[in-house]
Biopython code that builds the backbone (N, CA, C, O; Angstrom):
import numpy as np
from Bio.PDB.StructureBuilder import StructureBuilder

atoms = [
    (1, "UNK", "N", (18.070, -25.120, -30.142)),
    (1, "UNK", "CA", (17.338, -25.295, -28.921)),
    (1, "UNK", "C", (17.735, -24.240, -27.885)),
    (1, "UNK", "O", (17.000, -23.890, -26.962)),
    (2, "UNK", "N", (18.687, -23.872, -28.069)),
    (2, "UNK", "CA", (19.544, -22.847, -26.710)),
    (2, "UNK", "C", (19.020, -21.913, -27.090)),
    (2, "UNK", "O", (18.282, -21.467, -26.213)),
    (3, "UNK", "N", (19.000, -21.165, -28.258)),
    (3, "UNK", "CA", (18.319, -20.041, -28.788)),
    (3, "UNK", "C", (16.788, -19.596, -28.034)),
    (3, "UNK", "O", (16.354, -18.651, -27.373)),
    (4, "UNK", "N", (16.239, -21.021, -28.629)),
    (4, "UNK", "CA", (14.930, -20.703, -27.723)),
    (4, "UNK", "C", (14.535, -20.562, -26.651)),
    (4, "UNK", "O", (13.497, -19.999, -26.305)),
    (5, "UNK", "N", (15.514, -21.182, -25.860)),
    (5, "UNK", "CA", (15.283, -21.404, -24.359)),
    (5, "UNK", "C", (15.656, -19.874, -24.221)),
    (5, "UNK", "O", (14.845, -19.207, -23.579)),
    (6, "UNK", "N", (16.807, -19.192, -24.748)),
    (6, "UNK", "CA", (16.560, -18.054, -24.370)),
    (6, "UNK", "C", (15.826, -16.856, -24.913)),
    (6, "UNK", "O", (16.020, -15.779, -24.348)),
    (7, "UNK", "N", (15.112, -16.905, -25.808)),
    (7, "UNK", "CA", (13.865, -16.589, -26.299)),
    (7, "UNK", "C", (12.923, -16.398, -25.481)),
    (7, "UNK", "O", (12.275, -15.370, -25.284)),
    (8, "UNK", "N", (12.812, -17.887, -24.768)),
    (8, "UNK", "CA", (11.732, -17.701, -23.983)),
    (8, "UNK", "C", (11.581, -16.811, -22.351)),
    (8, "UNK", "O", (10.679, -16.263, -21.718)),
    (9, "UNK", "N", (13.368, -17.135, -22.147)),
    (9, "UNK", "CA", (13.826, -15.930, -20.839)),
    (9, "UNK", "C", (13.129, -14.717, -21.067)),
    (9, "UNK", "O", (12.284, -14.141, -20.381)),
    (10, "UNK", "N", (13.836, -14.335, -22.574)),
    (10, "UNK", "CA", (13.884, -12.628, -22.702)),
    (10, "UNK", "C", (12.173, -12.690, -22.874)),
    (10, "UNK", "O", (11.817, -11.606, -22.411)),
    (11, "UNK", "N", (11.233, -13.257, -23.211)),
    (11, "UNK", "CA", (10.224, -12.820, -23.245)),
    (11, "UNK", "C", (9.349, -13.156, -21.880)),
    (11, "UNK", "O", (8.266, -12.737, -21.474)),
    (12, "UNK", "N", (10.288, -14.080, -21.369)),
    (12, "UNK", "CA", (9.323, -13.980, -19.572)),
    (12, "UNK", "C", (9.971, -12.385, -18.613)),
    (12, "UNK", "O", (9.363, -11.864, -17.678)),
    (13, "UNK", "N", (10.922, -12.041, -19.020)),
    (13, "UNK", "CA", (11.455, -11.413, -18.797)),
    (13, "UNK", "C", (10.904, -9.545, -19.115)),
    (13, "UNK", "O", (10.689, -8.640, -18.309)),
    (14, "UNK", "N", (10.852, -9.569, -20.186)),
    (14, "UNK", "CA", (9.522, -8.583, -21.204)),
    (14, "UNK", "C", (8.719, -8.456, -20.554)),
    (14, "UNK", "O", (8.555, -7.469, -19.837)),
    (15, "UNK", "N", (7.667, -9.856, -20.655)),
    (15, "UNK", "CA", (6.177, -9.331, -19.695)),
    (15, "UNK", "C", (6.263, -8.779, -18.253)),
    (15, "UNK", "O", (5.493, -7.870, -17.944)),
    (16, "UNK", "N", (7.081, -9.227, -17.412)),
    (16, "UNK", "CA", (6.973, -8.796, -16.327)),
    (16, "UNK", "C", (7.577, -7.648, -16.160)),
    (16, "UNK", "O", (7.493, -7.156, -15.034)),
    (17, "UNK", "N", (8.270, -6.978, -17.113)),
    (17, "UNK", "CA", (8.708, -5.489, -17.230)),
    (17, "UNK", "C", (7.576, -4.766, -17.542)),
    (17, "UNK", "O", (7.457, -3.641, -17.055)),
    (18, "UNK", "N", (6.315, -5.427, -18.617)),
    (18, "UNK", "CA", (5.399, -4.713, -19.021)),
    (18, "UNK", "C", (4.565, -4.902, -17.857)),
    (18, "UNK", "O", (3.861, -3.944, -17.536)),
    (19, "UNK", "N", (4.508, -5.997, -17.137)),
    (19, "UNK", "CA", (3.237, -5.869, -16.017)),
    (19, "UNK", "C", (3.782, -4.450, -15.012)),
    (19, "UNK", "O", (3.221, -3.413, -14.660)),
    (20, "UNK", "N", (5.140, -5.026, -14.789)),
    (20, "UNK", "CA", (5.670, -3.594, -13.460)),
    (20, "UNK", "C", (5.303, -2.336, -14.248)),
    (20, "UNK", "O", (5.277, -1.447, -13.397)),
    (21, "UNK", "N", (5.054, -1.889, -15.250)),
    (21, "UNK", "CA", (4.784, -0.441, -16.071)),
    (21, "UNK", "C", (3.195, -0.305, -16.084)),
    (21, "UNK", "O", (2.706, 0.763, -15.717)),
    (22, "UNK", "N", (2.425, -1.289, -16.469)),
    (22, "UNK", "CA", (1.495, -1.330, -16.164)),
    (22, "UNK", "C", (0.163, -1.168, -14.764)),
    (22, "UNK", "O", (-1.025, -0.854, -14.698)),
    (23, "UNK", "N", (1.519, -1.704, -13.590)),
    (23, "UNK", "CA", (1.328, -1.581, -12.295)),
    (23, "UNK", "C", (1.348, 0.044, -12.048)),
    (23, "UNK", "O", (0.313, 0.691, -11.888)),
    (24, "UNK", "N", (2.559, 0.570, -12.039)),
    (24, "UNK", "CA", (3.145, 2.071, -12.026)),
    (24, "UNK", "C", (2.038, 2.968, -12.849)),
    (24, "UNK", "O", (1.573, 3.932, -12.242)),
    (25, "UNK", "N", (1.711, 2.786, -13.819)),
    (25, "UNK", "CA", (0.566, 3.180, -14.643)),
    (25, "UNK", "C", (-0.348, 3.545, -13.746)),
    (25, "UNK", "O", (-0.517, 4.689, -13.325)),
    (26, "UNK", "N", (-1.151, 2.246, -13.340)),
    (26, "UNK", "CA", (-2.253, 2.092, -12.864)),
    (26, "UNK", "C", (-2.094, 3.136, -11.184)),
    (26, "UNK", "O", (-3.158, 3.603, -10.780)),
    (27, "UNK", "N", (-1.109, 3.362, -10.529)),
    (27, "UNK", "CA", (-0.812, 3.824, -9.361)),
    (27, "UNK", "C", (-0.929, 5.497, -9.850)),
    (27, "UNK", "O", (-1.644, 6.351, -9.324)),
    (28, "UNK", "N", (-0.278, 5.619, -10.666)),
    (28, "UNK", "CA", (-0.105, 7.230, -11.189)),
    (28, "UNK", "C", (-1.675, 8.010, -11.653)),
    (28, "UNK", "O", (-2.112, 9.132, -11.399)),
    (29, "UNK", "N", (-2.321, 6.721, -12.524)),
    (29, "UNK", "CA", (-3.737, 7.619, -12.521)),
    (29, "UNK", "C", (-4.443, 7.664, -11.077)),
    (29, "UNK", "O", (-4.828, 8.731, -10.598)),
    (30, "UNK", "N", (-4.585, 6.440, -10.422)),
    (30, "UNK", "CA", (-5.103, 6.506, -9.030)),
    (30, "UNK", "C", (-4.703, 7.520, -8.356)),
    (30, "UNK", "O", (-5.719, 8.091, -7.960)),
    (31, "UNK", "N", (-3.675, 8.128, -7.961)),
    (31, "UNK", "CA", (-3.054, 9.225, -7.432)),
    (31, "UNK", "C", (-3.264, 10.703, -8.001)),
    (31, "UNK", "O", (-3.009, 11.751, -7.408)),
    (32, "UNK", "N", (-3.860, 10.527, -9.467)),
    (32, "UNK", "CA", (-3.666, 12.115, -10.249)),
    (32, "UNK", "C", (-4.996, 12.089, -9.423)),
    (32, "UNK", "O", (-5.264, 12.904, -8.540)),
    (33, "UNK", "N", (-6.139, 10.607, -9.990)),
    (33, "UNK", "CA", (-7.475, 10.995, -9.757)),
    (33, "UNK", "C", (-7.793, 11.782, -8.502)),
    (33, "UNK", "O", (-8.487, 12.793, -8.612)),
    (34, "UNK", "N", (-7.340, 11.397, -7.316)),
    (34, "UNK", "CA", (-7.555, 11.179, -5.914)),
    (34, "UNK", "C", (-7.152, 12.865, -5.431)),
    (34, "UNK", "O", (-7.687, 13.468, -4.500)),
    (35, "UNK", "N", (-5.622, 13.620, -6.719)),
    (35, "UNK", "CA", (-5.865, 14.807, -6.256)),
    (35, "UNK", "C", (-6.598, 15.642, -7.224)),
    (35, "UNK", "O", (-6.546, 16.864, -7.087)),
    (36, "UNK", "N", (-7.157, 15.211, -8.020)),
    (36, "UNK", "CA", (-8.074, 16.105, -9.098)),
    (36, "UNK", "C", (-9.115, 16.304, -8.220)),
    (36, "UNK", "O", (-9.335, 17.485, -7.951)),
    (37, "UNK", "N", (-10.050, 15.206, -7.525)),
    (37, "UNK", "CA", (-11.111, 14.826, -6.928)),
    (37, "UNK", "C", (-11.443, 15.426, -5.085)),
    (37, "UNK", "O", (-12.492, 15.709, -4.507)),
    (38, "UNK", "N", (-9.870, 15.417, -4.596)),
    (38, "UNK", "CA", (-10.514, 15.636, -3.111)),
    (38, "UNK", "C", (-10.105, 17.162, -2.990)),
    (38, "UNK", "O", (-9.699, 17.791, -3.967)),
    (39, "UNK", "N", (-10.243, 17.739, -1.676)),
    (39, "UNK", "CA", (-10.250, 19.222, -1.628)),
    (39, "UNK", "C", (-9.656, 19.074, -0.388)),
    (39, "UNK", "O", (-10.152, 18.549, 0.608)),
    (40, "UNK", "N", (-8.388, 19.652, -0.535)),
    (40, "UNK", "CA", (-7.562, 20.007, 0.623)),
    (40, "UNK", "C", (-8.382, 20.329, 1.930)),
    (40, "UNK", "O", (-8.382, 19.707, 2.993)),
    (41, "UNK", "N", (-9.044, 21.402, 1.595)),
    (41, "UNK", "CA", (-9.442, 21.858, 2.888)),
    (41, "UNK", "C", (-10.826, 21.431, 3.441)),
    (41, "UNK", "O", (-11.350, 22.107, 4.326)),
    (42, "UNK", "N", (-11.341, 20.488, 3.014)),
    (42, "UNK", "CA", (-12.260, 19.597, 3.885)),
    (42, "UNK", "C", (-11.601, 19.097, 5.279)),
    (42, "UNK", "O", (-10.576, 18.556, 5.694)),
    (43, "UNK", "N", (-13.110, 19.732, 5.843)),
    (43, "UNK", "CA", (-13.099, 19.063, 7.496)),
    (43, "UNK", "C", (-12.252, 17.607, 7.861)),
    (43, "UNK", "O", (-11.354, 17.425, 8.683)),
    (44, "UNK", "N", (-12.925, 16.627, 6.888)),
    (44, "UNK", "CA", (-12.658, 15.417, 7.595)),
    (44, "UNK", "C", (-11.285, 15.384, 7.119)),
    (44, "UNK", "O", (-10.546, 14.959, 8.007)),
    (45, "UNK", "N", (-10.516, 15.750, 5.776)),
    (45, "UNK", "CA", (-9.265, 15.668, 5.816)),
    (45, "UNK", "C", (-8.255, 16.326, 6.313)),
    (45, "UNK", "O", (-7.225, 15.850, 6.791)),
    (46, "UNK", "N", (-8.561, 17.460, 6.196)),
    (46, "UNK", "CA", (-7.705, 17.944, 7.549)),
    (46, "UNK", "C", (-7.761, 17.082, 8.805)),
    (46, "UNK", "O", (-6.634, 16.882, 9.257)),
    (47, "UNK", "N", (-8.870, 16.443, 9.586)),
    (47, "UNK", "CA", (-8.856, 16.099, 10.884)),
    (47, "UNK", "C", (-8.135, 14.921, 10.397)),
    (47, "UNK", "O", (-7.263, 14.786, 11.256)),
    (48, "UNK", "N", (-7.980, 14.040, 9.587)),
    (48, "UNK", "CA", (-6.998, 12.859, 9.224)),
    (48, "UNK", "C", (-5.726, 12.572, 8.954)),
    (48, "UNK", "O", (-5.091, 11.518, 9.000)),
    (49, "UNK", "N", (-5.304, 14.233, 8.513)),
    (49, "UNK", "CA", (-3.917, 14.725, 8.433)),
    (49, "UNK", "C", (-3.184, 14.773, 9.679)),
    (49, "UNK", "O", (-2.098, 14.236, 9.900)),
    (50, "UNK", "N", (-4.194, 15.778, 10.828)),
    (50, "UNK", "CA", (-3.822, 15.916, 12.223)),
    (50, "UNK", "C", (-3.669, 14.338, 12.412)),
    (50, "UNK", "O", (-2.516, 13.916, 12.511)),
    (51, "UNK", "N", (-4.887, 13.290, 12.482)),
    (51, "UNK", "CA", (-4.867, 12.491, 13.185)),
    (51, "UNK", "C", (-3.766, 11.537, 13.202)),
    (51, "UNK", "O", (-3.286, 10.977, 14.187)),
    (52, "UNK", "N", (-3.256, 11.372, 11.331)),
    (52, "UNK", "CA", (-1.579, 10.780, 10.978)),
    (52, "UNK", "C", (-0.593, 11.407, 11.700)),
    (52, "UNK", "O", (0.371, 10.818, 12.188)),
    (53, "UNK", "N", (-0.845, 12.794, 11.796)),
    (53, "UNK", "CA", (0.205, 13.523, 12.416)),
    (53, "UNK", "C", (0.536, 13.280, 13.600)),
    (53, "UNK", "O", (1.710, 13.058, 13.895)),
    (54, "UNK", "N", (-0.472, 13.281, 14.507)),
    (54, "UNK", "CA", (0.018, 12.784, 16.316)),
    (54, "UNK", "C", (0.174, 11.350, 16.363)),
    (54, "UNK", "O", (0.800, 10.825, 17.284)),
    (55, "UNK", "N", (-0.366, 10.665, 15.409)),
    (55, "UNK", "CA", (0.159, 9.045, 15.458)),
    (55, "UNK", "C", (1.517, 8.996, 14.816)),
    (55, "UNK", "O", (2.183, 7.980, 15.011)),
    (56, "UNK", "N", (1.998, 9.931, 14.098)),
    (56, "UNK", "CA", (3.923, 9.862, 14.058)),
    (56, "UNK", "C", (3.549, 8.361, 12.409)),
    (56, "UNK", "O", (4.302, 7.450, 12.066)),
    (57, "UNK", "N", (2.319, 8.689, 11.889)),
    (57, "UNK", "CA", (2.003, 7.965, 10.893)),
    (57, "UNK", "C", (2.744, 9.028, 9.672)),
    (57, "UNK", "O", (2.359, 10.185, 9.841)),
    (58, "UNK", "N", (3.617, 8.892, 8.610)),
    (58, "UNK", "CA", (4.522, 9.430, 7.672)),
    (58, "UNK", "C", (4.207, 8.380, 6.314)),
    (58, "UNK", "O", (4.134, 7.165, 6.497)),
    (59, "UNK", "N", (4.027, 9.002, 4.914)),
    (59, "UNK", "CA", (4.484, 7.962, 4.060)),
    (59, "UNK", "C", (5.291, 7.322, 3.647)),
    (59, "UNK", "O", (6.406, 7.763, 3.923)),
    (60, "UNK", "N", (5.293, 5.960, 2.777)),
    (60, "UNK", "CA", (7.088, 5.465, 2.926)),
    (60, "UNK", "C", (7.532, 6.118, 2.090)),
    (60, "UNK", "O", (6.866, 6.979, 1.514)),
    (61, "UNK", "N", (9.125, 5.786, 1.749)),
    (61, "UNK", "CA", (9.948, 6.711, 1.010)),
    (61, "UNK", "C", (9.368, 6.751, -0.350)),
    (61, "UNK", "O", (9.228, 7.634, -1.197)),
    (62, "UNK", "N", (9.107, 5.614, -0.278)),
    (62, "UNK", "CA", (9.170, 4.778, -1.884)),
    (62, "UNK", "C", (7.794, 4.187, -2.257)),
    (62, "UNK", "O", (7.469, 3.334, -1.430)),
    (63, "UNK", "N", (6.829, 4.372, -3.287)),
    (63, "UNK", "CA", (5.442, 4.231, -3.041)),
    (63, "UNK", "C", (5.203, 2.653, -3.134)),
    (63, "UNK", "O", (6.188, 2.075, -3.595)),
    (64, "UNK", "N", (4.516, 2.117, -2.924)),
    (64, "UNK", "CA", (4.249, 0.341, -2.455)),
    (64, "UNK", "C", (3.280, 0.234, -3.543)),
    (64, "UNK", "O", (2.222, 0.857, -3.455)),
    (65, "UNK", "N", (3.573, -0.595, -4.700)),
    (65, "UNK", "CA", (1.994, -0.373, -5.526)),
    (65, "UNK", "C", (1.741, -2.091, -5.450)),
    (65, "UNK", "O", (2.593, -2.976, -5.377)),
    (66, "UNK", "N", (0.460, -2.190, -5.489)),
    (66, "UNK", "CA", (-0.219, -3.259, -5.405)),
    (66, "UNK", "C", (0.269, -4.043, -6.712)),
    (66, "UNK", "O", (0.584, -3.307, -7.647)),
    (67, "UNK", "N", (0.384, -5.454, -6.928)),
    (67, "UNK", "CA", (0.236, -6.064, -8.329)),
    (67, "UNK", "C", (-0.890, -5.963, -9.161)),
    (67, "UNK", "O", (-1.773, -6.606, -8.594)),
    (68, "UNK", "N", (-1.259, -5.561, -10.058)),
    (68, "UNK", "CA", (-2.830, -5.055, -10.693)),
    (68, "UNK", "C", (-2.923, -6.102, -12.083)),
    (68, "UNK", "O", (-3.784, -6.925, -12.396)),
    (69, "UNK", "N", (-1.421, -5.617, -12.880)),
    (69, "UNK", "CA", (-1.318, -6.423, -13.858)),
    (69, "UNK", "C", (-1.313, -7.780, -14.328)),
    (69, "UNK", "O", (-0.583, -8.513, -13.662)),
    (70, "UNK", "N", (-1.942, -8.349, -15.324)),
    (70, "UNK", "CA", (-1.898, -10.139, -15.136)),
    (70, "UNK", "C", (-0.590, -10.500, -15.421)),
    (70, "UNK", "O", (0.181, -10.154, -16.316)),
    (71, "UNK", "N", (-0.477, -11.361, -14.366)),
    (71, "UNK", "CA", (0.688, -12.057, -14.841)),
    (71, "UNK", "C", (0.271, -13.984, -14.333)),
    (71, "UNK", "O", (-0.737, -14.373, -13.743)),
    (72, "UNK", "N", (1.094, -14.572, -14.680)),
    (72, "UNK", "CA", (0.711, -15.811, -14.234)),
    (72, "UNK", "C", (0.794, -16.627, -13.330)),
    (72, "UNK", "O", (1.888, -16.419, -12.804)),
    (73, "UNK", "N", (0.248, -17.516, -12.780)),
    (73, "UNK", "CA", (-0.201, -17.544, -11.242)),
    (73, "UNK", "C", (0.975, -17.661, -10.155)),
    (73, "UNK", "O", (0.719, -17.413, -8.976)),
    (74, "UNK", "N", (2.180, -18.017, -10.530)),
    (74, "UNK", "CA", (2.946, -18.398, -9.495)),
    (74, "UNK", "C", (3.876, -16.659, -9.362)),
    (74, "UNK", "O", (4.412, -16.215, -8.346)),
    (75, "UNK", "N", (3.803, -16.019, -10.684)),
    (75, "UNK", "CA", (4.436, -14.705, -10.629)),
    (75, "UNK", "C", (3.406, -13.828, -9.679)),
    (75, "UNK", "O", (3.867, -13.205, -8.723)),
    (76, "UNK", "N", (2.026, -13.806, -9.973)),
    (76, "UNK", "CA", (1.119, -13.322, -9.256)),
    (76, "UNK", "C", (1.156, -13.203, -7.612)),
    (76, "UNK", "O", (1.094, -12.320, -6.757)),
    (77, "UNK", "N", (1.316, -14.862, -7.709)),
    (77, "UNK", "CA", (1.392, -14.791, -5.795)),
    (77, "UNK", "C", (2.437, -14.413, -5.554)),
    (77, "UNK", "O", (2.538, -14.240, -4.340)),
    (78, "UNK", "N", (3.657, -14.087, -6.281)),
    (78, "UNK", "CA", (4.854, -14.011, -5.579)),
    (78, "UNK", "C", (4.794, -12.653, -5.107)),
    (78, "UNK", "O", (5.202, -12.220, -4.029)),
    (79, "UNK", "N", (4.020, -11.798, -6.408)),
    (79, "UNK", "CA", (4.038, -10.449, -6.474)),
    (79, "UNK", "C", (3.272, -9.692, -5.296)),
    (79, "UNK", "O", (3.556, -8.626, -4.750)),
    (80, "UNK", "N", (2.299, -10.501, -5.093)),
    (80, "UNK", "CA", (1.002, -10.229, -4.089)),
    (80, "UNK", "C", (1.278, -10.644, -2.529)),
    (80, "UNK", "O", (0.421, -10.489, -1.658)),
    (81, "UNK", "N", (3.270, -11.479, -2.149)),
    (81, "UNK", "CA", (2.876, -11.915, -1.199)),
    (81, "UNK", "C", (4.359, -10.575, -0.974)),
    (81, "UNK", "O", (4.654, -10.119, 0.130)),
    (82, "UNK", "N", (4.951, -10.251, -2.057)),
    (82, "UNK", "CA", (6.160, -9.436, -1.227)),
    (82, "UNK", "C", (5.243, -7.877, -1.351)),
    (82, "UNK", "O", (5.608, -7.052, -0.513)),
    (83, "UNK", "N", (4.474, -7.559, -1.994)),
    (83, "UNK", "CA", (3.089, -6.741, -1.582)),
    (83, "UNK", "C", (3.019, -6.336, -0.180)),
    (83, "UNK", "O", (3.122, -5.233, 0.358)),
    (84, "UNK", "N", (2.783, -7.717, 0.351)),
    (84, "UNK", "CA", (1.753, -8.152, 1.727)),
    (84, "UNK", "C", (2.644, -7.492, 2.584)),
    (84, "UNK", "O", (2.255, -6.596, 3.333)),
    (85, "UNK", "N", (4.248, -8.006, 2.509)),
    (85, "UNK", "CA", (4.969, -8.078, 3.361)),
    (85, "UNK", "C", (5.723, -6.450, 3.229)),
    (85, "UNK", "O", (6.212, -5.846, 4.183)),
    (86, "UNK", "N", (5.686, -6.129, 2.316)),
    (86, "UNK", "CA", (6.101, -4.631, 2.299)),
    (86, "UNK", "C", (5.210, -3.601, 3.039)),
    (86, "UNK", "O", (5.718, -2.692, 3.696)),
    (87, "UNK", "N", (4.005, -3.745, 2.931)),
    (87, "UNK", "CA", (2.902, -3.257, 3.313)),
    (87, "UNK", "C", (3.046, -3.446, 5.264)),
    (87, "UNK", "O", (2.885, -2.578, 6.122)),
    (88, "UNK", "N", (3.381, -4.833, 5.414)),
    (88, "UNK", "CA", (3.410, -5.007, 7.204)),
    (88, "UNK", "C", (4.249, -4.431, 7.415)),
    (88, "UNK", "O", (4.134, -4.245, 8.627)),
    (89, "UNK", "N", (5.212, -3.896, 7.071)),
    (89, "UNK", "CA", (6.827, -3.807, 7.591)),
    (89, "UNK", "C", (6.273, -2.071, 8.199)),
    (89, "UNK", "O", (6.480, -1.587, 9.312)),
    (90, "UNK", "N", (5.330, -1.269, 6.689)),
    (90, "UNK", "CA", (5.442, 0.188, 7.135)),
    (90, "UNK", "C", (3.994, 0.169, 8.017)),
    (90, "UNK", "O", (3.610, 1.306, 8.294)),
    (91, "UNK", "N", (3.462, -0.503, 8.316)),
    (91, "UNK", "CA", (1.803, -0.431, 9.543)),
    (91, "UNK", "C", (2.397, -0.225, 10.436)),
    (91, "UNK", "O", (3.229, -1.054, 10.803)),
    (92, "UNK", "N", (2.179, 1.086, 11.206)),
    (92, "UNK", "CA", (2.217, 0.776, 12.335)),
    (92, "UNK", "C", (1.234, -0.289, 13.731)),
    (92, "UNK", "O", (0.011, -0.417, 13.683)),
    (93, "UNK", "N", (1.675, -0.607, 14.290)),
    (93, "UNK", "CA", (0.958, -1.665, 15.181)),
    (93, "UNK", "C", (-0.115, -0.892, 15.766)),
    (93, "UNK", "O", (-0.142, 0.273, 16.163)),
    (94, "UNK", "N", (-1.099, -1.909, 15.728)),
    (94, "UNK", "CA", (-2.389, -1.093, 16.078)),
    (94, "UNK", "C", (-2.563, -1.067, 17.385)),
    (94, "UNK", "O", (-2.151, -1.961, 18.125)),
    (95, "UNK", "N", (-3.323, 0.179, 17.859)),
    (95, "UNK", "CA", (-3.101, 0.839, 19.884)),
    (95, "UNK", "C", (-3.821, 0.093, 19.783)),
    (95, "UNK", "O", (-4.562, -0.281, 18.874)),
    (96, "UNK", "N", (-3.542, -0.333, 21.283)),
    (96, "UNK", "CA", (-4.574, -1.331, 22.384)),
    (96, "UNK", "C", (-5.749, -1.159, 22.399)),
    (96, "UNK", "O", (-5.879, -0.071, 22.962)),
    (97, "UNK", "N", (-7.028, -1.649, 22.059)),
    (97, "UNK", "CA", (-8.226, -1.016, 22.694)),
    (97, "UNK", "C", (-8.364, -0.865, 24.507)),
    (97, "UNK", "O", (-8.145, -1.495, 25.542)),
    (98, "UNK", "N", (-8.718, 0.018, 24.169)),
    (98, "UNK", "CA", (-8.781, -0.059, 25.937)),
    (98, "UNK", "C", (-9.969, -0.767, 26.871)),
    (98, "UNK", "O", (-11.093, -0.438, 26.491)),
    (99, "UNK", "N", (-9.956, -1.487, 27.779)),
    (99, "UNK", "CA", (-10.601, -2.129, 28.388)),
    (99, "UNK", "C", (-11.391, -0.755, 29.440)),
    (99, "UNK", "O", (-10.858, 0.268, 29.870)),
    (100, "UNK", "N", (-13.199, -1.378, 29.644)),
    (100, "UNK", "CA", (-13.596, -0.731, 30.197)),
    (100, "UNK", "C", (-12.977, -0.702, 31.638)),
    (100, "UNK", "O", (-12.742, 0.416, 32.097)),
    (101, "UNK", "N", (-12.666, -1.878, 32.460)),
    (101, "UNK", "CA", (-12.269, -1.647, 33.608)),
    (101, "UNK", "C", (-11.225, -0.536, 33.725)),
    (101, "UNK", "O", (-11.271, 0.348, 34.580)),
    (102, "UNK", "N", (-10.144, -0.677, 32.652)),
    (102, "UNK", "CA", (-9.349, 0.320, 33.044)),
    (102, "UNK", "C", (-9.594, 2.081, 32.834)),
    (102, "UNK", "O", (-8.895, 2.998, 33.266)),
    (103, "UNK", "N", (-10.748, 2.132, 32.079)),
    (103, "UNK", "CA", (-11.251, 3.032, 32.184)),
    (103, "UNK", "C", (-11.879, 3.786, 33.325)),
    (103, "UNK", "O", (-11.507, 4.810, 33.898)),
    (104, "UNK", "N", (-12.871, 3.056, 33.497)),
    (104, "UNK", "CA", (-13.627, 3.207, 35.190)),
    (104, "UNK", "C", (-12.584, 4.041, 36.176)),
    (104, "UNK", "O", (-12.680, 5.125, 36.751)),
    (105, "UNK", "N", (-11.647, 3.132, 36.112)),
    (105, "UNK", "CA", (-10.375, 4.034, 37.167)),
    (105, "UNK", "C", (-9.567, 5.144, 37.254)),
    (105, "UNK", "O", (-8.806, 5.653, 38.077)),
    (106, "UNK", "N", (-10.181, 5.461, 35.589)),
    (106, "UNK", "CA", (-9.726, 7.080, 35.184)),
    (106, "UNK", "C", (-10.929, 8.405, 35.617)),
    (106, "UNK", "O", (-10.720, 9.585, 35.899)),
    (107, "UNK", "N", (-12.011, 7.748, 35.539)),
    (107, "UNK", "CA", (-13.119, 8.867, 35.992)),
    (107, "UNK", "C", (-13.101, 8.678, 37.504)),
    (107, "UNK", "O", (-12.927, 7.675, 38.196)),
    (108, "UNK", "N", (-13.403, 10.334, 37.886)),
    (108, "UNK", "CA", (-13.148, 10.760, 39.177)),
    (108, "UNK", "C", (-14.929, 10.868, 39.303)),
    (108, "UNK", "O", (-15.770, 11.437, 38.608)),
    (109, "UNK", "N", (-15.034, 9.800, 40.876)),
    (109, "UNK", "CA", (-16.514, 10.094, 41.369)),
    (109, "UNK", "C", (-16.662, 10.880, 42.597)),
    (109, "UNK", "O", (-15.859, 10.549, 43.469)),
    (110, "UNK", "N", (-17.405, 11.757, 42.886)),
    (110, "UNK", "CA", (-17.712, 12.536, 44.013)),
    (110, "UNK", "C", (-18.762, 12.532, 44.686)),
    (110, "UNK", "O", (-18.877, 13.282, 45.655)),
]
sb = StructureBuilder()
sb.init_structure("model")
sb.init_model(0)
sb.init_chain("A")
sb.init_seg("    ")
for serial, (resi, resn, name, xyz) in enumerate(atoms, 1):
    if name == "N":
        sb.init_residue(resn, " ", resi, " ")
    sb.init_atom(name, np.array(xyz, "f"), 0.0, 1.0, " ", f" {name:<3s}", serial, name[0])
structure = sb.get_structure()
């Protein structure tokens, strides 16, 4: 009986090594595709580069990959909620919209 019980470790243990490879997988073609496909020197990406750039927006050290692979439901959410939370930690907080009133008080009338 002990045997199996750990049988069954090493093979819960297995899949979720194969889902994390599978995950990493799935991140590495997304990433080849994305630079096979876009062109450095387009307008709008350049202006998005600048625009990360004066927002002090940087990538994280370490790449964040989504859970993609099946795994089963309680591994899933676990996977999908430290995801979530890795993901909030590097957002930066989103600027204020600005209110029209306080606008108004920036234009000069003559």
């Amino acid at each position: 009986m002990e045997q199996a019980i750990e049988w069954l470790a090493a093979e819960k243990r297995d899949s979720e090594n194969l889902a994390m490879l599978v995950d990493r997988d799935d991140y590495w073609l997304n990433s080849e595709y994305a630079s096979w496909t876009s062109d450095p020197d387009d307008p709008e990406a350049k202006a998005e580069r600048e625009r990360r750039k004066r927002a002090g927006i940087k990538p994280p050290p370490l790449p964040i990959l989504p859970p993609i692979a099946c795994r089963g439901p309680a591994e899933m959410a676990a996977a999908a909620a430290d995801f979530v939370a890795r993901r909030q930690e590097l957002n930066p907080p989103e600027p204020a919209k600005p209110r029209l009133a306080d606008m108004v008080g920036q234009w000069q009338t003559g």
